[in-house]
N, C-alpha and C positions, 0 to 999 in steps of 0.2 A: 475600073470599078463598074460596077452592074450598073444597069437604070434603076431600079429599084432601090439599091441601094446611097446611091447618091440623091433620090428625092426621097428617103429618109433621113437622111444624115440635113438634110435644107430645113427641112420640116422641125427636126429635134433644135436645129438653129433659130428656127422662127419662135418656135415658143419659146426657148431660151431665152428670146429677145424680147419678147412679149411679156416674160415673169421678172424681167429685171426692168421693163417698165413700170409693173407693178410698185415693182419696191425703189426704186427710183422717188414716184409721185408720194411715197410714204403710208403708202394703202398700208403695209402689211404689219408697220407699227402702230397707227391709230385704229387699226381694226385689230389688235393683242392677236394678230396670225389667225384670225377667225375666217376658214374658209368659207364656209355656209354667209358669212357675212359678206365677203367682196364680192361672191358668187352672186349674190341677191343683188348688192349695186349694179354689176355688172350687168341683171335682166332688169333693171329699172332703165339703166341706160341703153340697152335695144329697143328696149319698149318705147323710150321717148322717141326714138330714130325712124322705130317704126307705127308711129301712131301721130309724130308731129304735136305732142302735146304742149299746149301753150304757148311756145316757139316752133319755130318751122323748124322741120329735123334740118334742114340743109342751113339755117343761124347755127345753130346746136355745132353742126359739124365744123364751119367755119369759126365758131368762138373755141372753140376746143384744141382748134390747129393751131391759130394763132396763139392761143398760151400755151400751147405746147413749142411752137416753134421761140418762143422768147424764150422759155426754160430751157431748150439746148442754145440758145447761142449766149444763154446766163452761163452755163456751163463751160462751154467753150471758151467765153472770155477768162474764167478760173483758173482752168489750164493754163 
């Protein structure tokens, strides 16, 4: 396979992986599939990341891990 073409085929898997995050956290049902809407969360949450508003971006990013990482191994335990 090309180079090219295998860091497109990674790329189409990332986002892949990135939009079933999406709907994982249930964005795509409480926002009635409104992209303009998740769109906008989404610049509200670089904007915190990158302007440190009110919490330090680097809390921000560790409170976000950490409930993301109990959310897979809530997952995990289901399985």
């Amino acid at each position: 396979m090309r180079d090219w073409a295998k860091a497109r085929r990674e790329r189409t898997h990332h986002l892949i992986e990135l939009g079933g995050l999406v709907q994982k956290a249930g964005l795509v049902d409480l926002t009635d599939d409104d992209r303009a809407t998740l769109f906008g969360a989404f610049l509200d949450i670089a904007g915190q990341l990158r302007e440190g508003r009110n919490i330090a971006s680097g809390d921000l990013k560790t409170r976000w891990r950490r409930a993301g990482l109990h959310a897979f191994d809530a997952d995990r335990e289901q399985d």
